[in-house]
N, CA and C of each residue as an Amber inpcrd file, in Angstrom:
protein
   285
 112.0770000  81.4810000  84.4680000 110.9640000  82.3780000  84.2060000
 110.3360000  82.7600000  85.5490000 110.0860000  83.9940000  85.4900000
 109.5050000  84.8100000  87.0950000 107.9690000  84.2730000  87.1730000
 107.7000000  84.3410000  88.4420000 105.9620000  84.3850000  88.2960000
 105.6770000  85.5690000  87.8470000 106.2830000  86.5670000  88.1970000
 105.5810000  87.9420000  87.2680000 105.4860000  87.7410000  85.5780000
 106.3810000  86.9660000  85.2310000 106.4120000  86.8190000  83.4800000
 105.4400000  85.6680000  83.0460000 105.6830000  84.8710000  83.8010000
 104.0990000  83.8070000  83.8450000 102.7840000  84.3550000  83.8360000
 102.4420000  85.0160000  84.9800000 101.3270000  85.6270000  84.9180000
 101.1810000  86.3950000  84.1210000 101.8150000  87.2860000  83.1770000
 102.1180000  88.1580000  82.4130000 102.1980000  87.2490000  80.7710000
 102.1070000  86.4250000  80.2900000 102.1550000  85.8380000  79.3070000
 100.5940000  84.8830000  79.6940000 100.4830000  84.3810000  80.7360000
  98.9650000  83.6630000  81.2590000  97.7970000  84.6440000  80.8310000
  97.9310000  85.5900000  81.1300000  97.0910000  86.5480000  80.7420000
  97.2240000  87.7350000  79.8500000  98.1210000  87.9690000  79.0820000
  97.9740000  88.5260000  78.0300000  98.1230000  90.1850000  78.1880000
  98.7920000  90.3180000  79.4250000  98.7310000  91.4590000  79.7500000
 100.5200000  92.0130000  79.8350000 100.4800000  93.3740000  79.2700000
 101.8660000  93.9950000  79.0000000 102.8330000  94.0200000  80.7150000
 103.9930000  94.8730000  80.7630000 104.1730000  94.7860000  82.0440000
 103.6180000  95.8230000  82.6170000 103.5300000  96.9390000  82.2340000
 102.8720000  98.4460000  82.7700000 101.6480000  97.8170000  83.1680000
 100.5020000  97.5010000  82.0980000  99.3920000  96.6040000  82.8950000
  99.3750000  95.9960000  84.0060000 100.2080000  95.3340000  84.3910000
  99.7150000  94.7080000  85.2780000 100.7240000  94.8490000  86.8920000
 101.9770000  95.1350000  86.7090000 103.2730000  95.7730000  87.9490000
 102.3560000  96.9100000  88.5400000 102.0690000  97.8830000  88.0090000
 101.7890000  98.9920000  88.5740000 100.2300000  99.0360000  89.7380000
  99.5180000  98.2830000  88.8220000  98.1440000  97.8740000  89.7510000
  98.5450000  96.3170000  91.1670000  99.2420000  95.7370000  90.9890000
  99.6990000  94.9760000  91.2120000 100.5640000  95.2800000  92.5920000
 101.5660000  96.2770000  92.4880000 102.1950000  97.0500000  93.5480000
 101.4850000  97.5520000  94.4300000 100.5260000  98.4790000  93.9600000
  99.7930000  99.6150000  94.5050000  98.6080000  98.3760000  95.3370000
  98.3380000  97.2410000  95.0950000  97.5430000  96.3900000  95.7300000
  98.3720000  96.0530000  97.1980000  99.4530000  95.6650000  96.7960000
 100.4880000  94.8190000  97.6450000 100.9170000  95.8730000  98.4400000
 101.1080000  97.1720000  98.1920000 101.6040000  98.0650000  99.2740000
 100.2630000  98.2290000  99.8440000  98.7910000  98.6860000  99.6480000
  97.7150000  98.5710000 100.5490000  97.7640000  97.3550000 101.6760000
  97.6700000  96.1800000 101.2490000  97.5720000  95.3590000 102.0550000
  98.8500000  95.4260000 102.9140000 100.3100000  95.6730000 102.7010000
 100.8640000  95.7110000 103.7470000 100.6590000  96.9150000 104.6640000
 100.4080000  98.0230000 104.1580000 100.0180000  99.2060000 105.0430000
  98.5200000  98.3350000 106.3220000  97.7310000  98.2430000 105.6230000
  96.4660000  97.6550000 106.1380000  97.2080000  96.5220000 107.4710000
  97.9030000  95.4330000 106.8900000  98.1550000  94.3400000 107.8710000
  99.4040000  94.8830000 108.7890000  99.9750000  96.0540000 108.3260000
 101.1720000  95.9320000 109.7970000 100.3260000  96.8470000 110.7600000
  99.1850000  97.7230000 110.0740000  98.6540000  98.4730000 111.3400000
  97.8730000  97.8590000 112.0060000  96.8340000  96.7060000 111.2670000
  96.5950000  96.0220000 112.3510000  97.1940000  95.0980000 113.1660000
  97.8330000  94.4660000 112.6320000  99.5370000  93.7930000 113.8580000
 100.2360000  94.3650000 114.8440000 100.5470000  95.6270000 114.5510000
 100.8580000  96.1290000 115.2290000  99.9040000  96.9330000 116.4400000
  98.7360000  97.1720000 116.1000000  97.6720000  97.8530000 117.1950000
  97.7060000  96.4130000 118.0810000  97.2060000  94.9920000 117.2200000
  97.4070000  93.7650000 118.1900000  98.2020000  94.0920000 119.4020000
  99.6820000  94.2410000 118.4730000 100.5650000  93.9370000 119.5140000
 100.7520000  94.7280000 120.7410000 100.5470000  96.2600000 120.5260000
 100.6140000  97.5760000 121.3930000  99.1630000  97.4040000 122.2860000
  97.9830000  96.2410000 122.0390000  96.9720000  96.0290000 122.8600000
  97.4920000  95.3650000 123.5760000  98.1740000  93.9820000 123.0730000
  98.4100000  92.7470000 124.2280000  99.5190000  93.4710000 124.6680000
 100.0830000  94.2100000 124.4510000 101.2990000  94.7160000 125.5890000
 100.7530000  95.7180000 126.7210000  99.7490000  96.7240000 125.9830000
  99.3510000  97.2230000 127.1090000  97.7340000  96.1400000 128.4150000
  97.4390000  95.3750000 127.7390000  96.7640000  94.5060000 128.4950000
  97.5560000  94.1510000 129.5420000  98.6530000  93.5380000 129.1740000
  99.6830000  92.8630000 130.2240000 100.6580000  93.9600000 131.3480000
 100.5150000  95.0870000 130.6930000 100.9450000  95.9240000 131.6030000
  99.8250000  95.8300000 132.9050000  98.8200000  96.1260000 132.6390000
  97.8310000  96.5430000 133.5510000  97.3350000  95.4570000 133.7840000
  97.3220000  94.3180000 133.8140000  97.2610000  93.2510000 134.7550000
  98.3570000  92.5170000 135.7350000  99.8720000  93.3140000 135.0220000
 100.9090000  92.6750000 135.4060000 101.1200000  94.0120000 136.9680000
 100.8580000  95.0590000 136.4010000 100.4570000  96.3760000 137.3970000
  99.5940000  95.6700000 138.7620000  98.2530000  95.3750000 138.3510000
  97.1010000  95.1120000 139.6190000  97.7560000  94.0280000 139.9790000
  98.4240000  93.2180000 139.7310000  99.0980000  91.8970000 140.6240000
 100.4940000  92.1940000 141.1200000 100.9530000  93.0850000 140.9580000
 102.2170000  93.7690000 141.5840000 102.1920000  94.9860000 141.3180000
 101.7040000  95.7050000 142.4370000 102.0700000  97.5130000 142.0520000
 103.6970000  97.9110000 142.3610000 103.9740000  97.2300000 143.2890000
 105.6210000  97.6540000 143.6760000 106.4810000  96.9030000 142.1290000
 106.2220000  95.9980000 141.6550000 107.0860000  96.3390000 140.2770000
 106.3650000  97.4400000 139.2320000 105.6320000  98.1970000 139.6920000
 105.4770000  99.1320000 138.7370000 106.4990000  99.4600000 137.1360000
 107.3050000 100.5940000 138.0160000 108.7000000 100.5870000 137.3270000
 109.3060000  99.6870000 136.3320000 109.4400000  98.5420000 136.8950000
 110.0930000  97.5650000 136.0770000 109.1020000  96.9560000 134.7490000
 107.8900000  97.0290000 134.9400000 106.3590000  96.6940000 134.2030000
 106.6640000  97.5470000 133.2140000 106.2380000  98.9370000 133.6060000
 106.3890000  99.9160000 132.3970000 108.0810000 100.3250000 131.4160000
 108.7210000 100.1480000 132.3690000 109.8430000 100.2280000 131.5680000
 110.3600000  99.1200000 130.1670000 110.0820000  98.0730000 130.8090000
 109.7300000  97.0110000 129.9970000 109.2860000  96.6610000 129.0860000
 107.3300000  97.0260000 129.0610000 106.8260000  97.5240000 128.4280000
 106.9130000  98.4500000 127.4450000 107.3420000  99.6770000 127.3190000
 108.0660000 100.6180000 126.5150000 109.0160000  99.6860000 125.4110000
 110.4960000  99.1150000 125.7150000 111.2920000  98.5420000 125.0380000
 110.2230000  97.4360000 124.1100000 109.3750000  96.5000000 124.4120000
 108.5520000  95.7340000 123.7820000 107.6040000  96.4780000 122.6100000
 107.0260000  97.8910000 123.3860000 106.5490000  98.9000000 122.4650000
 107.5960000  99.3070000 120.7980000 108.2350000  99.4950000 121.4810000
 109.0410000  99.8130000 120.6400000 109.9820000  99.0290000 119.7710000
 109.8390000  97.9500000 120.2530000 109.8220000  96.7540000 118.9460000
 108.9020000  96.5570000 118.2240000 107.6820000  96.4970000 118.1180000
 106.4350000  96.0800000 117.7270000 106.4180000  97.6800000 116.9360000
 106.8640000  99.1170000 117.3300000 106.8740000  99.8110000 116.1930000
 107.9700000  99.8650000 115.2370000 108.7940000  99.0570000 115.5110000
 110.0510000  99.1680000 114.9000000 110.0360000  98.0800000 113.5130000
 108.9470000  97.1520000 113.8570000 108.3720000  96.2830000 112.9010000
 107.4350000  96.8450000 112.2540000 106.8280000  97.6720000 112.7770000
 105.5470000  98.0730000 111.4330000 106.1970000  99.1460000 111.0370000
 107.5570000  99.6620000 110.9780000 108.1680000 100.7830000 110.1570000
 109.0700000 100.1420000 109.0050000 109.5700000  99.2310000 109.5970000
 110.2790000  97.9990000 108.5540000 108.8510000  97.8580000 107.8500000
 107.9680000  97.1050000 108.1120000 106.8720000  97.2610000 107.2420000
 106.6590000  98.1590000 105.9650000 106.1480000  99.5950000 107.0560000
 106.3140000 100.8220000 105.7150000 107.1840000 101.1790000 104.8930000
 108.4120000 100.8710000 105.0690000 109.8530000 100.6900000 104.1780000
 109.3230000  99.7010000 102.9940000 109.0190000  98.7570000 103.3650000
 108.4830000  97.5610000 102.2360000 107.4610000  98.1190000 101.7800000
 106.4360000  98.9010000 102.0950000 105.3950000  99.1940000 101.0810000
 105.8800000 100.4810000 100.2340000 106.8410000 101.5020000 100.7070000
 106.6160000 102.6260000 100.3670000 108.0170000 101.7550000  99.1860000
 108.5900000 100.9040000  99.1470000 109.6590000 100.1380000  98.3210000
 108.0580000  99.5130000  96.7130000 107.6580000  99.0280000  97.6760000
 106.4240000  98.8100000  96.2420000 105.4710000  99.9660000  95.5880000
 105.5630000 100.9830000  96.1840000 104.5030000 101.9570000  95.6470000
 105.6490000 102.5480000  94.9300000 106.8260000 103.2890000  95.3400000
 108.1030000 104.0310000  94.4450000 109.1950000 103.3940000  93.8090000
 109.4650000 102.3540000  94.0660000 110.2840000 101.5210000  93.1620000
 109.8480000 100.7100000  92.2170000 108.5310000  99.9080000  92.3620000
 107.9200000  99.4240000  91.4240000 106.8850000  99.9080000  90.7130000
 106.2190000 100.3070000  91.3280000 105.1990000 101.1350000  90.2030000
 105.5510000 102.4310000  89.7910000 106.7190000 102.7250000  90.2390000
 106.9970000 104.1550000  89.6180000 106.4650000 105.2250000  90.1040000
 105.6290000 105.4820000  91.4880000 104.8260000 106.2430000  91.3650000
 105.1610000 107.3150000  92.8090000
């Protein structure tokens, strides 16, 4: 037996009742938590640029280039993210 059918017999509620509000919760909060994870992460990366910059300007180059590839992991995770929410808002709730 699923926890969805548990909770769903616990409370007395059909499946339309309760999947659809249920989804549409769970895709907010992941929208909500990868953008703030991800702003985290695109802060502490650019923090470290520009301190890693004022303590070596001659690695410039190598700082920012660097930087970038790290960028772009950290968006490459909050798009995997939106895949998973936009998977709960149109596959499960139908909507």
């Amino acid at each position: 037996m699923t926890t969805m059918l548990v909770a769903q017999v616990a409370g007395g509620t059909t499946d339309a009742g309760l999947v659809k509000p249920a989804a549409f919760v769970a895709a907010g909060l992941m929208f909500g938590g990868g953008a703030i994870g991800a702003a985290t992460g695109n802060g502490t990366i650019g923090a470290a640029v520009i301190s890693g910059i004022v303590r070596q300007p001659g690695a410039r180059g190598t700082i920012v280039s660097n930087s970038l590839v790290y960028i772009a992991l950290v968006e490459a995770a909050y798009f995997i993210n939106l895949a998973f929410a936009a998977l709960m808002i149109f596959a499960l709730a139908g909507g």
